[in-house]
C-alpha positions, 0 to 999 in steps of 0.5 A: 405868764411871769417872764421869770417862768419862760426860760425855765419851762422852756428848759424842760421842754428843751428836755424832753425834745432832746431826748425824744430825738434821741430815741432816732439815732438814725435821724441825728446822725443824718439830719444833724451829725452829717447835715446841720453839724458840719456846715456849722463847724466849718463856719465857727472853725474858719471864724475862730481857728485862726485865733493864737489864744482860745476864744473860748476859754475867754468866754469862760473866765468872763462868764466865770466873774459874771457869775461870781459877780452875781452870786456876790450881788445876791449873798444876802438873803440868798436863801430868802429869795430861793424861788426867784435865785432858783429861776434865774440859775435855771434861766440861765441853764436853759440857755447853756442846755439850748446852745450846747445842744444845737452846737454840738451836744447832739452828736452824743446821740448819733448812730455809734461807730461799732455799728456802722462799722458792724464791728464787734466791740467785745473781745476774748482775754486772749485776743486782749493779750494779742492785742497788748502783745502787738502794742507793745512791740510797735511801742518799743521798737519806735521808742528805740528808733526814736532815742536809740537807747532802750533806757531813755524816755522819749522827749518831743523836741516840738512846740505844743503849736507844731504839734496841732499842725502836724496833727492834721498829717494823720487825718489826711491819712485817715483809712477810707472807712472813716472818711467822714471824720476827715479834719480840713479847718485847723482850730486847735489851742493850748488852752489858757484853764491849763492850771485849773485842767491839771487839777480837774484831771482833763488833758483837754476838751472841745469847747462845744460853744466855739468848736475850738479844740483845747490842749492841756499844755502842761502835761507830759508832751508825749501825750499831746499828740494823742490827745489833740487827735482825740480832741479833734475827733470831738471837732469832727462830730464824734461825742463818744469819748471811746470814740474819740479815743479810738479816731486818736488812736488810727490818726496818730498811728497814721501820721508820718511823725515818729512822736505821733505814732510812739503816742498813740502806740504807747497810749494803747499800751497802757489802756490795754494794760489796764485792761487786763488788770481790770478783767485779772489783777496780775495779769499785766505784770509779765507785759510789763516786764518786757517793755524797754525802761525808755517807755516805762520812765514815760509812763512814770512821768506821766504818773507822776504829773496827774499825782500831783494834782490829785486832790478832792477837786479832781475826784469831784469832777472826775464823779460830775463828768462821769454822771454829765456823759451818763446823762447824755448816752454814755452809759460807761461815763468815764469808764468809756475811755477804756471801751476803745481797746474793743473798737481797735480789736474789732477794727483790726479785724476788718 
C-alpha cells in the first residue's frame, strides 16, 4: 500500500473505534475520564501551567502559517492534484483526530453528570421561575453590597491573572458530591487569538492538545470569573458544555470572592431569563423589571462587546461549532449552553 493512503485509512478506523467506544459510556468514564485522562493532565498542566503565555495558542499560529504556507506552495494546479491535496488535508486530520482524542476529546463520551448525580434535568415553568426568582435576588443583593448603589454597574478592580488564581479559592470549595472534579494544577491563560475569539464569539476554550485553559481577555471583566471556572471544568475532564456551565457555576458561587460570586449569580440570571422567553416570550420581562439598574447596566455591556463583533464570521462559527459538538455527543450543539439551568434546579433538589 501507497504511503499517501496509510494515514487516511487510518482516520477511518480512527473513526469507528472511537464511536464504538463511545457506545460504553461506562467504560470511558472508568478507564479514560478517571483513569488515563487525569494522570495526563496533571503532567501537561505541571509542564506548561507555569508558562506566563499560552504555549498553545503559539502551536496554533504556527501551525496556522504552515498551513497557509502550503496551500500558497499548492495554489497552482490545486484542483488538478485534488486526489493527492485531498489525501494530504486527511493526513493531516488523521493525526489532529488521533491526538484530540487521546488527549482529551474522549471525555465527550463519558457518563453524563445528570446521571450519576441521579438528578432530573428537566423542570416545570414554575420551578424556572423560582428558580429566576432565587438568582436575581442573590444577584441583586451582591451588586449592592458590592457598589453600594443600586445603579452603578460592577467593575472587578482585579488583573485578568488575579482572577485565574483566585479561581482556584472555588474549587477548593467544590461540594463533596462533585469531588472528582477538584482542580490542584493551575494552567490557566489570557489567551493571545483574544481578537480573533471576540470575533468567533468565544469568551474562551480549553486547548485540548496542551490542556491550557484559555481566557478571552478582552471581554467584559464581570465575565471572566465565570468563565474561567467554566474552562476549568473543561480541564478537569468534563466535555459537556452544560456541564461545564453548571461545575462554573457551583465554584464561582462557591468562591469566597464577592466578584465571583456576582458572576456566577448574575450569569445564571441571564440564562434563566432566556429560558423563560425560550419556553414563553414575554414572560421574563416582570423579572426584568425588578432587577437593580447596576445589574442591567452589566448585562448592556456585556450586549454590547459581543455586537460589535457580530459579523458573518461569528455565524459561521457559531453553525461549525455547533455541528463539531453534535458530532461528538452533544446532541444540543450550542444549544447546550442554556441545559445548565435544568442541572442547577435538580442540584438544588439534592
Amino acid at each position: 500500500m501507497k504511503r499517501k493512503f496509510i494515514l487516511p485509512l487510518f482516520l477511518l478506523i480512527q473513526i469507528i473505534v472511537v464511536k464504538t467506544i463511545g457506545l460504553f459510556p461506562d467504560f470511558v468514564e472508568n478507564w479514560y475520564s478517571n483513569g488515563f485522562y487525569p494522570k495526563l493532565a496533571l503532567v501537561s498542566k505541571t509542564g506548561l501551567g507555569w508558562l506566563p503565555f499560552s504555549f498553545g495558542d503559539v502551536i496554533y499560529f504556527i501551525l496556522i502559517l504552515l498551513l497557509f504556507g502550503w496551500i500558497w506552495k499548492h495554489r497552482i494546479g490545486f484542483f488538478k492534484e485534488w486526489k493527492n491535496n485531498g489525501l494530504a488535508i486527511l493526513s493531516w486530520v488523521s493525526v489532529f483526530y488521533f491526538f484530540f482524542h487521546l488527549l482529551w476529546g474522549m471525555n465527550y463520551y463519558r457518563i453524563p453528570l445528570h446521571e450519576k448525580l441521579n438528578i432530573e434535568k428537566e423542570y416545570s415553568i414554575q420551578e424556572l421561575k423560582d428558580f429566576t426568582e432565587r438568582m436575581l435576588v442573590k444577584t441583586n443583593e451582591l451588586q449592592l453590597q458590592i457598589t453600594k448603589n443600586d445603579s452603578v454597574a460592577v467593575m472587578i478592580p482585579y488583573s485578568h491573572d488575579k482572577i485565574y488564581d483566585l479561581a482556584l479559592k472555588g474549587y477548593e470549595n467544590i461540594p463533596s458530591d462533585l469531588q472528582e472534579f477538584r482542580y490542584e494544577i493551575k494552567s490557566i491563560k489570557s489567551s493571545l487569538f483574544s481578537y480573533p475569539l471576540s470575533y468567533m464569539g468565544f469568551g474562551g476554550y480549553l486547548n485540548p492538545f496542551t490542556n491550557e485553559a484559555q481566557v478571552n481577555y478582552l471581554k467584559p471583566k464581570y465575565t471572566s470569573p465565570l468563565t474561567t471556572c467554566h474552562e476549568m471544568a473543561h480541564q478537569t475532564g468534563i466535555g459537556s458544555e452544560s456541564e461545564c456551565n453548571f461545575i462554573g457555576f457551583v465554584t464561582a458561587a462557591k468562591n469566597e470572592d464577592l466578584y465571583f460570586q456576582y458572576s456566577a449569580y448574575s450569569f445564571a440570571l441571564r440564562y434563566s431569563l432566556h429560558n423563560l422567553e425560550i419556553i414563553q416570550e414575554g414572560s421574563s420581562k416582570a423579572y426584568i423589571k425588578k432587577i437593580n439598574k447596576g445589574v442591567l447596566k452589566n448585562f448592556e455591556e456585556n450586549d454590547i462587546f459581543w455586537n460589535q463583533y457580530q459579523t458573518p464570521i461569528n455565524t459561521f462559527f457559531e453553525y461549525f461549532y455547533d455541528n463539531f459538538l453534535k458530532a461528538n455527543q452533544q446532541k444540543d450543539g450550542m444549544e447546550g449552553y442554556n441545559k445548565f439551568i435544568g442541572l442547577a434546579i435538580g442540584y438544588e433538589k439534592l
